[in-house]
N, C-alpha and C positions, 0 to 999 in steps of 0.2 A: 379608022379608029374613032371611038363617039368621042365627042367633049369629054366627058365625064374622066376616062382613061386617058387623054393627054393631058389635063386637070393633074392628077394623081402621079401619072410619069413624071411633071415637069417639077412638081409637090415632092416628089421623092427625090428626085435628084438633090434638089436645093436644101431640103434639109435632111438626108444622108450627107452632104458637105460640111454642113452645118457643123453636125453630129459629130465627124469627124475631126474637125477643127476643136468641138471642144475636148474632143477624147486626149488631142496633142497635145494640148496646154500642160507643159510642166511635169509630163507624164501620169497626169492624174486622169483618173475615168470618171466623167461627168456622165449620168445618162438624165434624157430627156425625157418629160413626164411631161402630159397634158389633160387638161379638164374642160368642158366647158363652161361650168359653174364658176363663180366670180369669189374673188377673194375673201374668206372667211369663212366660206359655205363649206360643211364639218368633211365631203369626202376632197374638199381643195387642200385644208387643212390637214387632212392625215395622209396625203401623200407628200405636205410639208415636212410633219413629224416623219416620216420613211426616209427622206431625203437628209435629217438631221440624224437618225438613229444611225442611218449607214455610214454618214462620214465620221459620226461619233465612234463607231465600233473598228471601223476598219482606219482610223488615227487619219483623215484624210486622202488617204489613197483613192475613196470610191465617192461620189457624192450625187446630188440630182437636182437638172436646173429645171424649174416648172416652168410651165405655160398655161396661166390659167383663161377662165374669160371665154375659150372657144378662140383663141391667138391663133391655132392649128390648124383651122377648119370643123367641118360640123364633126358629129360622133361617128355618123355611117361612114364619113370617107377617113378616117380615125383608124377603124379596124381595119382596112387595106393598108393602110400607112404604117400601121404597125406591123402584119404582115411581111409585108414588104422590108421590113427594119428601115424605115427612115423613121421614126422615130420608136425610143424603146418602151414606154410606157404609158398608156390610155386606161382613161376611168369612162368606161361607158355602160349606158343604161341596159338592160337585160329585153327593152323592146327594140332599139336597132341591133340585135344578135341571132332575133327567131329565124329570121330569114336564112343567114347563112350559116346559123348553129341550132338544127333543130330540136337538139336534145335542152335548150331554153326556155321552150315554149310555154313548157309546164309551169316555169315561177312567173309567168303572166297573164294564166287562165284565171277570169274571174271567180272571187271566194274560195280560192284552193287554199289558201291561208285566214286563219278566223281573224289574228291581231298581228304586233308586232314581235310577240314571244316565238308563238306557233314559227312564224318564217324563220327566226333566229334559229330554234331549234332544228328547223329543216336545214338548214345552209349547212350548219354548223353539222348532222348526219352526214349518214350514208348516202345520202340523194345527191347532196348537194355537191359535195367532194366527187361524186361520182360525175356531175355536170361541171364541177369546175375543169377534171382530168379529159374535157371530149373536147376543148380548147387546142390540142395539141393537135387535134387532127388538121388542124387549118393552121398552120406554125405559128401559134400563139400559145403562150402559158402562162394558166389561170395564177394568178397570183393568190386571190381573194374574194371574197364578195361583202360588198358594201349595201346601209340601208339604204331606201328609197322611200319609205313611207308607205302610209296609205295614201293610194290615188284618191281622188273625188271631183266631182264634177262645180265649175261655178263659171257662171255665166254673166250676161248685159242684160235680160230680159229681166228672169222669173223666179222665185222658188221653183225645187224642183222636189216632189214630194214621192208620186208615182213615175214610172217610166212615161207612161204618157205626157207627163211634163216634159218634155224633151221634146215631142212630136214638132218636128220645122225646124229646131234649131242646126245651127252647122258646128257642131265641134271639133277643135283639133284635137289629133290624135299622131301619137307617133307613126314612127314609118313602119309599122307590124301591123301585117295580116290580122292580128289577135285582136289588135285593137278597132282595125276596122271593122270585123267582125260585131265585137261586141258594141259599137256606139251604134251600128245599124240594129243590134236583136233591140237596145233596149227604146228604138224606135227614130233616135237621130240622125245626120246626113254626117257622116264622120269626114273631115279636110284634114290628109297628110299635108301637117307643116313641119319644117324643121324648128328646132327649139329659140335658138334665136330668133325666128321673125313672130311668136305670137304675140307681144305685145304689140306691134307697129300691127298688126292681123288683130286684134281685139279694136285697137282703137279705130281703125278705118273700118269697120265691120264687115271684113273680110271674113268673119268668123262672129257667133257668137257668143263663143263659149269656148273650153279647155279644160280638160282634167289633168289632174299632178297631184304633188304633196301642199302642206304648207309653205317650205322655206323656198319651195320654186317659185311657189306664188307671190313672194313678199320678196323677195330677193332679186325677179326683174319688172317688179311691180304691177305686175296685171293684175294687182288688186287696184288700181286706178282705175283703171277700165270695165271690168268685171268688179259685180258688189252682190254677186249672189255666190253665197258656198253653200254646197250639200254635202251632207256627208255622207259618200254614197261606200267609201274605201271598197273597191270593186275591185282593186289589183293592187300588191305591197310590189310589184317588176322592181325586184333587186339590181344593185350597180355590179360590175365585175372591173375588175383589176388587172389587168391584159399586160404579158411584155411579149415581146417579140422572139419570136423563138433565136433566130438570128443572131441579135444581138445575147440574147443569155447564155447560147452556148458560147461565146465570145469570152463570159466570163471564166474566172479562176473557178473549178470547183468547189472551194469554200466559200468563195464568194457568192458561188449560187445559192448554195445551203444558206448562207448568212442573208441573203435577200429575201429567200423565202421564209427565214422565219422570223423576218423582220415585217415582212405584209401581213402574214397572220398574225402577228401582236399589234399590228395597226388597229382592227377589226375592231376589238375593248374601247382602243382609244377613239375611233369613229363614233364606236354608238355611243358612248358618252357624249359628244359631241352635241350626235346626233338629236338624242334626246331632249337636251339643254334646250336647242335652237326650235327644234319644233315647238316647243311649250312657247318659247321667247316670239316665232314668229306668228303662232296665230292669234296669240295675248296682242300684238300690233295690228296685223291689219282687223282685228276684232274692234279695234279703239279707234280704226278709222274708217269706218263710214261702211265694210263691210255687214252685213247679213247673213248669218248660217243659222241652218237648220237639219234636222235631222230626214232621211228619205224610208220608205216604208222595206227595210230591208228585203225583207221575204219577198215582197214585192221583184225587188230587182233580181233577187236568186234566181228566180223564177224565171225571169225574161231572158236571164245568163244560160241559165241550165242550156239551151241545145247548142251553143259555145262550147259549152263544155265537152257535153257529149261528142259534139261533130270532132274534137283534139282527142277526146279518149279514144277513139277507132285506132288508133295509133296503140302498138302494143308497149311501147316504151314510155310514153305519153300515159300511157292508162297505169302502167307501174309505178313510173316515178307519182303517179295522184294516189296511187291507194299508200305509197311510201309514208309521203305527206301527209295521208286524213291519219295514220294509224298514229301520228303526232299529236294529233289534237288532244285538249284540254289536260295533257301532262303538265305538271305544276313544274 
């Protein structure tokens, strides 16, 4: 058995126990919610408000103990865990899912989304509900989908203006194929790290550089480290809202209903959030000592495009992207 899977055995057992214990307490049902993102950060927050609307509706009886921070482990061993039902609820990113949900792939091809509207409206379609519903084949149920922003690139070096500014540098990248793909088209040496160790990886320059959003960047501070931002937004990789199938069939019938249409009305309250804190977080590290600048878009399209292409050979892949473009520029 590798490490990895007695890791994950001995992680389930302990908290399926857990789980348990608090299920007992007074006969009330607690379920367990975890994040890696740190307190405050808008999708920690609206699976706060989830946890407050349930107990509020259901007078008590239902309610949700979070663990935020990454308390749980990383996100990739998250979605086994939740799988598994040792625990019932995981907010994870849309690049550790390609792998083992490949109808994902598509909301993290680069420029398949123009802005932050365009995605909205795709999730919030036919596509996207159609990709929240392929959750199930792997006993999970899509609750939701949360933003993520635009990614962009910022490094220790350089401006990064053309792709050829990149040429040598090491960026990390999540654990998707997609992404390694695309930090090698547009010319850099892409380093899978997991999300907590790139700032301790910026600073020993183990790496010299990372893409993400804003509030990721300011929120574990690898704007200390990193002082160059490009706006390169080459991929919006939405969050998903995961319970375990396990544990939800567990629940009351209404109580399912009542959870699911508690997650979708989370979704309003996130991207408000959302919104707020991106403007808030890069108005700060803007004020501190960071550098941005804009990258020759076209330019990067370009370097993306056989990314793209190489995913569209995929006939479901290439559907769900023509779904998506025929989105674009509706008001």
């Amino acid at each position: 058995m590798s490490t990895r899977r007695q890791f994950l055995g001995a992680a389930a057992l302990a908290l399926g126990s857990a789980a348990g214990a608090l299920r007992a307490a007074g006969g009330r049902l607690e379920l367990a919610a975890t994040d890696v993102h740190v307190r405050g950060y808008p999708t920690v927050e609206a699976l706060r408000w989830i946890g407050e609307t349930l107990e509020r509706e259901t007078e008590g009886r239902v309610g949700l103990r979070l663990y935020h921070s990454g308390q749980l482990g990383r996100e990739s061993d998250l979605i086994d865990l939740a799988r598994f039902g040792a625990i019932d609820i995981a907010r994870v990113n849309m690049a550790a899912l390609n792998n083992p949900f490949p109808a994902t792939r598509i909301l993290c091809l680069p420029y398949v989304f123009d802005d932050t509207a365009h995605m909205r409206r795709s999730l919030d379609g036919g596509v996207g509900q159609e990709i929240l519903a392929k959750f199930a084949d792997r006993d999970l149920v899509g609750l939701a989908f949360y933003d993520s922003g635009a990614r962009c690139i910022y490094n220790t070096k350089r401006a990064i203006v053309q792709p050829g500014d990149l040429h040598g540098l090491k960026i990390r990248v999540p654990p998707s194929d997609i992404f390694m793909h695309l930090i090698r088209a547009l010319g850099a040496n892409p380093t899978p790290l997991p999300y907590g160790e790139v700032y301790s990886a910026l600073q020993t320059h183990l790496i010299d550089g990372a893409e993400n959003n804003w509030q990721s960047f300011h929120t574990t501070r690898q704007f200390e480290a990193a002082r160059f931002w490009s706006y390169s937004g080459h991929s919006y990789s939405p969050e998903a809202l995961l319970m375990s199938r396990r544990r939800f069939e567990l629940l009351r019938p209404d109580d399912r209903d009542r959870l699911l249409d508690i997650a979708r009305r989370s979704v309003a309250y996130m991207r408000s959030l959302w919104d707020e804190s991106e403007a808030a977080s890069r108005d700060y590290v803007l004020t501190h000592g960071v550098a941005a600048n804009e990258v020759d878009r076209a330019a990067f399209e370009r370097a993306a495009a056989p990314v793209v292409a190489r995913y569209r050979e995929d006939a479901d892949v290439d559907r769900y992207w023509r779904g998506i473009r025929e989105l674009s520029g509706i008001g």
